[in-house]
Structure formats: C-alpha cells, structure tokens
C-alpha positions in Angstrom: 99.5 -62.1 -60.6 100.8 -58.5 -60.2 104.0 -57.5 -58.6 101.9 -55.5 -55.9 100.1 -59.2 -54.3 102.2 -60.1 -51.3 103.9 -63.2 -51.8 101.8 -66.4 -50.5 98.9 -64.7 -51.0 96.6 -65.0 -54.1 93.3 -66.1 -54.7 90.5 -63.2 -53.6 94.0 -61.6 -51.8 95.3 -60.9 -55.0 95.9 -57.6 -55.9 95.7 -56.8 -60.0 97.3 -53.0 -61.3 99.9 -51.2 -60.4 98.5 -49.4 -58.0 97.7 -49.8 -54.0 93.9 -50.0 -53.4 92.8 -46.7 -51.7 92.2 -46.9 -48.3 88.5 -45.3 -47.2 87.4 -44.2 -43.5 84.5 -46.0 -42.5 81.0 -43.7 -42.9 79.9 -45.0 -39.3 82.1 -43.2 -37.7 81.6 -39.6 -39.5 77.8 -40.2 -38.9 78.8 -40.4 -35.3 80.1 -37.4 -35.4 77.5 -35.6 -36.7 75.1 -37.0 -34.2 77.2 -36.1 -31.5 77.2 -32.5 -32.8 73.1 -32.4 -33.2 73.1 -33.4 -29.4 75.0 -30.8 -28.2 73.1 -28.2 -30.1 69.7 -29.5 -29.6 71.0 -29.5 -25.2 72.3 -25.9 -25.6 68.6 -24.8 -27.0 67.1 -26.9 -24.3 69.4 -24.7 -22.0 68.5 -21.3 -23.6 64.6 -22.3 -23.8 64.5 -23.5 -19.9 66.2 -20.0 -18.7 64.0 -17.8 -20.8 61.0 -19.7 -18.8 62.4 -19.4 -15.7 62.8 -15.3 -16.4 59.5 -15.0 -17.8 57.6 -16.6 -14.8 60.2 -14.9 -12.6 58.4 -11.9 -13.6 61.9 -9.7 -14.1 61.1 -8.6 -17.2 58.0 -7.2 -16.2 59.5 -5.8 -13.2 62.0 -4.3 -15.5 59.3 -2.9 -17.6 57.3 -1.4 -14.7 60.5 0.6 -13.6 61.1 1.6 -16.8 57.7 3.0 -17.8 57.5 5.0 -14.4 61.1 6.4 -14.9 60.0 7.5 -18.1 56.5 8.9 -17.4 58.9 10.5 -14.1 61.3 12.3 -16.6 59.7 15.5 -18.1 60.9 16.4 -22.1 63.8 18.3 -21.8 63.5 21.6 -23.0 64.7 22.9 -25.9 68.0 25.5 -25.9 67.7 29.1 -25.4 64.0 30.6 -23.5 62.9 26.8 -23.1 66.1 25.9 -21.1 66.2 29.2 -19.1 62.4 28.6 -18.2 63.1 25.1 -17.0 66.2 26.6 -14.7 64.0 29.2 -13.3 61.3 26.5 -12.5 63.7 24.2 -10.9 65.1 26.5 -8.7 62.0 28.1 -7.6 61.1 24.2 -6.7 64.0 23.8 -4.5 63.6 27.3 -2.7 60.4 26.2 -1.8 61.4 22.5 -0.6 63.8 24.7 1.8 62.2 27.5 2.5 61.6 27.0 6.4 58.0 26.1 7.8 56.3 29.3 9.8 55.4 28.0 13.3 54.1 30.0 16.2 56.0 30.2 19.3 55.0 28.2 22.2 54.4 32.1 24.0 51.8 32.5 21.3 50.0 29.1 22.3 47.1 29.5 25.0 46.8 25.5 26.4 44.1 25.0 28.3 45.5 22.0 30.6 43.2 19.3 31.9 42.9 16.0 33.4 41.5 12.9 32.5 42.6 10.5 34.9 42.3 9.4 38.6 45.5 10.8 39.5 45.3 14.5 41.3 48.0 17.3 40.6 48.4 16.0 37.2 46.8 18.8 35.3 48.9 21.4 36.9 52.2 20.0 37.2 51.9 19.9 33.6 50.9 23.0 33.4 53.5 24.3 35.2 55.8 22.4 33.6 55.0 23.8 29.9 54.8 27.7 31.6 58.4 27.0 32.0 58.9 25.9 28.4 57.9 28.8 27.5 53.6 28.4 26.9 51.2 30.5 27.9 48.4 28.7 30.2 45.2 29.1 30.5 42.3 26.5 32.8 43.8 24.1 34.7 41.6 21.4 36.2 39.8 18.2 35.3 38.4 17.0 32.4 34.8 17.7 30.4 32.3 14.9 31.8 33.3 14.0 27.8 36.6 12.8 28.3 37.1 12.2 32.0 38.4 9.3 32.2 37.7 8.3 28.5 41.0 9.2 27.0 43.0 6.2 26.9 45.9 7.8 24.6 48.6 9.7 26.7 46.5 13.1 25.8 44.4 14.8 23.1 45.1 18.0 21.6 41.7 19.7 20.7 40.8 22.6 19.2 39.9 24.8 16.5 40.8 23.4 12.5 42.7 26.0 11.9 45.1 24.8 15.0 46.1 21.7 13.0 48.6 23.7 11.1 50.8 25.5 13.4 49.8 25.4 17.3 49.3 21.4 17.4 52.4 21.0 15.6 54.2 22.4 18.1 52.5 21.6 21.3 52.9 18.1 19.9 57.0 17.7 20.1 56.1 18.1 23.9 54.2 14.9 24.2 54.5 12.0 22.7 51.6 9.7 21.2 49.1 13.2 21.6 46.0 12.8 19.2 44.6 15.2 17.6 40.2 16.5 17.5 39.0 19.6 16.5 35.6 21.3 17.7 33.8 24.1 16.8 35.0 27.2 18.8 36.3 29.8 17.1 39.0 31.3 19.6 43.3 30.3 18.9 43.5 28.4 22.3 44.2 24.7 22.7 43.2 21.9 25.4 45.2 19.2 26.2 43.6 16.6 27.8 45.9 14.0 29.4 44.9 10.5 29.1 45.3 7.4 31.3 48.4 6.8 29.6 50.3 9.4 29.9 53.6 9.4 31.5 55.8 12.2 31.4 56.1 14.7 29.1 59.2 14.6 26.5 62.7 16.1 27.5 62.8 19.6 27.5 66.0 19.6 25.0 64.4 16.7 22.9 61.6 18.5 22.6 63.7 22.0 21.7 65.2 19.5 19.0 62.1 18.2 17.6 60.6 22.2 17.0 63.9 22.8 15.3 63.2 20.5 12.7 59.8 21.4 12.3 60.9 24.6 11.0 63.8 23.4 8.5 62.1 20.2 6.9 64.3 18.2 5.1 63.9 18.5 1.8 62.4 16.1 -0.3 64.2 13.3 -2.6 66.1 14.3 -5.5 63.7 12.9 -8.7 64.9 10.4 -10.9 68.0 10.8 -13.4 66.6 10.9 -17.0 
C-alpha cells in the first residue's frame, strides 16, 4: 500500500506511486460551453438576416438610390479651373439675373375691359365698372352679356380675349377678381371682356389687389438647386 492511500481505505481506493492522481474537468461541461456560444451566434445572424429583410421590403434602399441618382443626374460636372470656371460663373449669374429680373406688366390704364353681365341681377355690370375706373382701368361697353354667356357663366367671371392677352392684361385684371377664368377668341384688338358669372360676389380689396400686382412684377425666385 503506498503512503499516499488514506488510512482505512484500500482495496480499488488504494492509491499506488508517489504521486496524487490528476484531477480532470469533466468534457460535458466544456461542450456546453461551446453550444451555448454557437446559439448566440447563430441568434445574432438570425437578427442581422431578419433586419436586412425588413429594409429591403421597406424599400429604403431603393428610395435611397432614387434620391441619389437624381441628385447626381441634378449636379452638372464641375468645371475645370481657369476659362472653364469663369464660364460657369458667368452662366450662373446670368441665371439668377434672370430669375430676378422683374416680370413686364401693363398698367391697369393700358387695359380696355369691356364689362358685362351674366346674371339676373341689374346694375351689376356697371358698378363694376365703375368700380375698376377707380382702380385705375380704362372702360369700355358696359351692359349685359352675349346671348353666349348670359346667364351660362357659373364661375364668378371670365376674362376673354385675344391670345396674346394671356400674358400681360389677364394677369393683371385677374388680382381684381378672384376665381376669374380665362377664354380667348379670335379678335384681333388689345381689349378685354369680363363677363361676371352667377357667382360672383365682390371684387377683391382694392389694397389686396395693389398687393397681389406687386408680386406679379417681382416673382420670387425659384429654389436654389441641389448641393453637389
């Protein structure tokens, strides 16, 4: 018996050398380990997988892309040093003296309205007449309406006349009525009818009318483009 057995105990307790067995950890529990590592790696690519999904059928990548293909095709090259860039400056500032550059209107004293009316009530054609001859207009008829629109217009008034009146005169004869349309006919002369329609009401404020002109001529400029 060696000297390393405990005393009392022999048989397949007894301990031959002269050394202490060595003492091993149990394998179950390092394969435990392991497995609890595989889990947590195999949940985190579960994770990943699920969010790259979720942002594919989200469609923000694609919206992403979108945005980022018209910012491009927005952005011009930028020109090279010396002419190239001097060119571009020239170009640019040409652009925004034209986005300022104020809008050529005629004055209402250069407008001949023809007023008339389209609806059952009487005196309506020309207190409005009288109404814009103090706004500064120049009048010409005054009574009812064509057999065409009597009683047809169901728009507070039409402003008809000549194409080329659609730049300039119905512009302006337009701040001074709200919801006017606009028809043009084949006469050749610069005047302008308005025809007032069942649902006209008043015409618009003297002073926001005086407004609205004032930024007809000084439009706002347009929106800066986008930052390359």
């Amino acid at each position: 018996m060696s000297m390393l057995t405990p005393p009392g105990m022999g048989g397949k307790y007894r301990i031959t050398g002269n050394r202490y067995p060595r003492m091993r950890r149990p394998r179950g529990r390092r394969r435990l380990v392991f497995a609890a590592m595989g889990t947590v790696v195999a949940l985190g690519l579960v994770g990943w997988g699920t969010l790259q999904l979720i942002d594919v059928f989200s469609g923000g990548d694609d919206d992403k892309t979108v945005r980022s293909a018209r910012s491009t095709a927005d952005c011009k090259r930028e020109p090279a040093k010396g002419q190239g860039q001097n060119k571009a400056d020239k170009t640019g500032k040409a652009a925004r003296t034209a986005q300022q550059a104020p809008k050529s209107l005629p004055k209402p004293a250069e407008i001949t309205v023809n007023v008339y009316n389209a609806t059952p009530r009487t005196g309506l054609a020309k207190d409005t007449a009288d109404e814009l001859r103090k706004r500064g207009f120049k009048i010409g008829k005054v009574g009812n309406a064509p057999a065409a629109y009597d009683k047809k217009v169901k728009a507070p008034g039409i402003l008809l006349g000549a194409p080329a009146a659609t730049d300039g005169p119905f512009d302006v004869l337009a701040t001074q009525l709200d919801g006017a349309q606009t028809k043009n006919d084949a006469r050749s002369g610069k005047d302008v009818d308005l025809i007032i329609g069942t649902t006209f009401k008043d015409l618009v404020k003297e002073k926001d009318a005086v407004k609205a002109m004032a930024a007809l001529a000084t439009p706002k400029p347009s929106s800066s483009a986008p930052t390359c």
